[in-house]
C-alpha positions as CSV (number, residue, x, y, z in Angstrom):
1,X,-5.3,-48.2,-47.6
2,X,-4.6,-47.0,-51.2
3,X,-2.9,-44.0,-50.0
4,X,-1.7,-44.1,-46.5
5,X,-0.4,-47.2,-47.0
6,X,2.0,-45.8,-49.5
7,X,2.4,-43.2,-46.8
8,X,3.2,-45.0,-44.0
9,X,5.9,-47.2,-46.9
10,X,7.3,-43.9,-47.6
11,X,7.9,-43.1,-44.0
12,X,9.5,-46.1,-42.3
13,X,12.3,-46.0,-44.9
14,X,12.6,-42.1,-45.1
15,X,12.2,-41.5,-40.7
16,X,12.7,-45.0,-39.0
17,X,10.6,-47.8,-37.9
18,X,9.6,-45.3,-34.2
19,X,8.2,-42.5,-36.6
20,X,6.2,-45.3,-38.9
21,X,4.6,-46.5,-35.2
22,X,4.1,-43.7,-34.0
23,X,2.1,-42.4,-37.7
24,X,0.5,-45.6,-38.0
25,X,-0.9,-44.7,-33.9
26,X,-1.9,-41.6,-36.1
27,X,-3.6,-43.5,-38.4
28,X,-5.6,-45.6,-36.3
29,X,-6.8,-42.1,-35.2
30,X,-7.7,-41.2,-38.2
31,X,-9.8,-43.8,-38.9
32,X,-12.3,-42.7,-36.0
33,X,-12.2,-39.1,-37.6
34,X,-12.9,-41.0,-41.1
35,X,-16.3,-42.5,-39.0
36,X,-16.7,-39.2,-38.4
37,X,-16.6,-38.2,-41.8
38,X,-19.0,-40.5,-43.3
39,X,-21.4,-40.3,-41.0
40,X,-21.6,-36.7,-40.5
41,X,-22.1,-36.5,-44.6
42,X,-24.3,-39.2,-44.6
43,X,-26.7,-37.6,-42.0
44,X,-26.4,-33.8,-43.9
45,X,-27.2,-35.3,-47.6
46,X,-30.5,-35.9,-46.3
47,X,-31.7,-32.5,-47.1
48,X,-28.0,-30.5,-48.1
49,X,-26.4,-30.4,-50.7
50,X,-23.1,-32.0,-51.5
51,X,-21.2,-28.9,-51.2
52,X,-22.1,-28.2,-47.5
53,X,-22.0,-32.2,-47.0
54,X,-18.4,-32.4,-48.1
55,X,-17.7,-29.1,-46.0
56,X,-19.7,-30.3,-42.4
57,X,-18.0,-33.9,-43.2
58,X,-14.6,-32.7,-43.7
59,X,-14.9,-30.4,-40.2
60,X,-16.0,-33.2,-38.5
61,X,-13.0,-34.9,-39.4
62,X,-10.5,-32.6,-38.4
63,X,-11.8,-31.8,-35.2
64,X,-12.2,-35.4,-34.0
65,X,-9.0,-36.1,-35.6
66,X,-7.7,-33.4,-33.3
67,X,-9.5,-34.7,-30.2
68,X,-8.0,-37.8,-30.7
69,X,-4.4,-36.3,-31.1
70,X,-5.2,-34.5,-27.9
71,X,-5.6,-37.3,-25.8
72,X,-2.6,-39.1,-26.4
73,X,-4.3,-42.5,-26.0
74,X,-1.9,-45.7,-26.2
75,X,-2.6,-48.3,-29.7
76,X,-5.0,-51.0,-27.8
77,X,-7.1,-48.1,-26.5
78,X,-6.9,-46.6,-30.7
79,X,-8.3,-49.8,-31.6
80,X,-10.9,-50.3,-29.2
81,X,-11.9,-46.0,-30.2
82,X,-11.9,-46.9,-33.6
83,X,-13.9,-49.7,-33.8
84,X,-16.3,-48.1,-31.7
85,X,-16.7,-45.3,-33.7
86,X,-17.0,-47.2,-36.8
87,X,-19.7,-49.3,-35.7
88,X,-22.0,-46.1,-34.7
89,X,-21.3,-44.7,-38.1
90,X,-22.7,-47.9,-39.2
91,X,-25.4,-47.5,-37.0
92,X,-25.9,-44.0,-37.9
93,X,-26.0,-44.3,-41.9
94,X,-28.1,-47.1,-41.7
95,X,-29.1,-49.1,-44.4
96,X,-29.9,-47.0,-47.9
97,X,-33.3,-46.1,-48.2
98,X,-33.1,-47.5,-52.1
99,X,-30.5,-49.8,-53.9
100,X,-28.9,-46.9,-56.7
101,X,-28.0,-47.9,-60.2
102,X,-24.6,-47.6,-61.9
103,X,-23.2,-44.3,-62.5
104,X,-21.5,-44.3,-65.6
105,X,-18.5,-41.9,-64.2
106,X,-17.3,-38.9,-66.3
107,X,-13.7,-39.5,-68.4
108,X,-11.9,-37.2,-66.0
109,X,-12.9,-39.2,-62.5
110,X,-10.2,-41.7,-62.4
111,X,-7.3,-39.5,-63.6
112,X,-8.5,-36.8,-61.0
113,X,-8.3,-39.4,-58.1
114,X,-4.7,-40.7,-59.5
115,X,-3.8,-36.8,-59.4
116,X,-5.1,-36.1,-55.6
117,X,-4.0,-39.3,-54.0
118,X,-0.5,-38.7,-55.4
119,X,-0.4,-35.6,-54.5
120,X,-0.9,-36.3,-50.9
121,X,1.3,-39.1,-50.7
122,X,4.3,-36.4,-51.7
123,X,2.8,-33.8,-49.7
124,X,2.6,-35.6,-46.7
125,X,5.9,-37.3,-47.1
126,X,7.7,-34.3,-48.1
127,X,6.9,-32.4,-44.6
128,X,6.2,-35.1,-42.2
129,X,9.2,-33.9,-40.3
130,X,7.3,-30.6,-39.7
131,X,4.1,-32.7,-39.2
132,X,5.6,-35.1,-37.0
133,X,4.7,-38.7,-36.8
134,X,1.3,-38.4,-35.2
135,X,0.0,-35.7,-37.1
136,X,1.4,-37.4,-40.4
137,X,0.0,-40.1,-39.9
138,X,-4.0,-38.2,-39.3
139,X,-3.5,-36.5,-42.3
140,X,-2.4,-39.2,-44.6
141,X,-6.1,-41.4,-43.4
142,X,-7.9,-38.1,-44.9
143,X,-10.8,-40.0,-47.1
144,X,-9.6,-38.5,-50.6
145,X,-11.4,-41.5,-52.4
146,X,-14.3,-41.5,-51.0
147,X,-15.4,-38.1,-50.7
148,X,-14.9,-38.4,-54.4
149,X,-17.0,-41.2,-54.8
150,X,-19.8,-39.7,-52.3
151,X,-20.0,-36.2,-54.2
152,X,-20.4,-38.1,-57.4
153,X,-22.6,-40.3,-56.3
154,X,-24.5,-37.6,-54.2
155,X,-24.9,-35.4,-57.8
156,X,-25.7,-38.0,-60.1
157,X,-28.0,-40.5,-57.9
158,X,-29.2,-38.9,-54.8
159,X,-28.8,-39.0,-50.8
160,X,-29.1,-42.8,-50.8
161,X,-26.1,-43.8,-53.5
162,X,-24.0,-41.2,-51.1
163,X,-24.9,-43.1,-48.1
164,X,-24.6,-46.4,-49.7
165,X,-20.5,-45.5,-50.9
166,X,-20.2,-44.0,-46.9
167,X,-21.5,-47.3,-45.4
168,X,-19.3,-48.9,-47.8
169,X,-16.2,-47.1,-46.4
170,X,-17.3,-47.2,-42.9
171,X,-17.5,-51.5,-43.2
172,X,-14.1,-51.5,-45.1
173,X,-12.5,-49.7,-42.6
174,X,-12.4,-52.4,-40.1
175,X,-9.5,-54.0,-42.4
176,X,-7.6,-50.8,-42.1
177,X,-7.5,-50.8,-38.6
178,X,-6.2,-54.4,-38.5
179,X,-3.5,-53.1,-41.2
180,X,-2.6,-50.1,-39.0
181,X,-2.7,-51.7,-36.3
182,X,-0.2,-54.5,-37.4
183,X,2.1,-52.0,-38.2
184,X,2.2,-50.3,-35.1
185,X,2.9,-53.2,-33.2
186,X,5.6,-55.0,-35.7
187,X,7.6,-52.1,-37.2
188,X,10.2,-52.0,-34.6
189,X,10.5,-55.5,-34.2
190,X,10.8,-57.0,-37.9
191,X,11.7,-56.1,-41.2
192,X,9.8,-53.4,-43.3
193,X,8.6,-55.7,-46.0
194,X,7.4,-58.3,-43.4
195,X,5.8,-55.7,-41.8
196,X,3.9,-54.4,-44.6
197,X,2.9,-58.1,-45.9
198,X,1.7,-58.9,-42.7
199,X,-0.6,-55.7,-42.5
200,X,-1.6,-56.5,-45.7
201,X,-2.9,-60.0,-44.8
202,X,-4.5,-59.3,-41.8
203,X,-6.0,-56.0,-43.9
204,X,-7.4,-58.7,-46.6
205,X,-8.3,-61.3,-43.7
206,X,-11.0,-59.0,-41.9
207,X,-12.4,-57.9,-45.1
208,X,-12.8,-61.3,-46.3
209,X,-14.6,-61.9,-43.3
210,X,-16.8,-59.5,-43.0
211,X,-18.0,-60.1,-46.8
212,X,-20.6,-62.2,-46.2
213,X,-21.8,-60.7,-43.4
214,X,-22.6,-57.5,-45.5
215,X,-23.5,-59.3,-48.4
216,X,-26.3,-60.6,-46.2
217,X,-27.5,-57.5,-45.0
């Protein structure tokens, strides 16, 4: 969680530990709407191109992002939602139909990313009180990185590197719904730094474990 991580930092010390649980309820959200995301751009860069990929992709997050919101449902039900979604965008992407080579990326790729993810951690931070916690939290789970890494990939290596970066995000997201979901259930009970260590572990836990399974496939 390279940016709403940050975000969710920024907003237990700025709004109070009952704002940063109910944003990180947000976030767990947002990760079904990031499922959304990759699989609805993995499935259009089959015969699209990346500009009406990043456009369906980006719809598809916001409205199940707002489905989500709608229902209102309680942090265990988040997680079981999320996970569900993330394993039938998993399903859904597949495996690539070939391995793609490097991509040497252009000089400007790196400093662009450091530009956008910064400018939505201030963003977001700067009017989550008109957001509110929920909505802060949606919006801060918004995958800036990889929708930059899927349009480059997409242009310089075809459908398959696109899907491959997607699949990619879609496995790694298990480990930020462990990390959300540590928050939410901690930040009104322990300290902040605890809090964020512990997420942080548990974050690096799941990933480690899932390694080897995708290694393997």
């Amino acid at each position: 969680p390279l940016t709403s991580g940050p975000i969710a930092v920024f907003l237990a010390i700025e709004q109070g530990p009952r704002f940063a649980q109910l944003a990180a309820d947000g976030s767990l959200q947002g990760t079904a709407a990031q499922a959304a995301f990759a699989a609805a751009y993995a499935c259009l860069a089959r015969d699209r191109p990346w500009t009406k990929c990043l456009l369906g992709a980006s719809l598809s997050f916001v409205a199940s992002g707002f489905l989500l919101r709608f229902l209102g449902l309680p942090t265990i039900a988040l997680v079981v939602v999320a996970c569900a979604a993330l394993a039938a965008a998993a399903w859904t992407i597949g495996s690539p139909a070939a391995e793609a080579g490097p991509a040497e990326a252009p000089k400007w790729d790196l400093p662009l990313r450091m530009i956008v993810a910064t400018a939505l951690v201030l963003s977001i931070t700067s009017i989550a009180t008109v957001l509110g916690p929920t909505l802060s939290g949606l919006a801060a789970t918004f995958p800036v990185f990889a929708a930059v890494l899927s349009v480059f990939a997409h242009r310089h290596e075809g459908a398959p590197a696109a899907q491959g970066v997607l699949r990619g995000l879609v496995l790694g997201l298990f480990g930020f719904v462990g990390f959300f979901t540590t928050v939410s259930l901690l930040v009104t009970r322990i300290t902040l730094p605890s809090v964020f260590a512990a997420a942080l572990v548990v974050d690096v836990l799941i990933s480690v474990a899932a390694y080897p399974v995708v290694r393997r496939r």
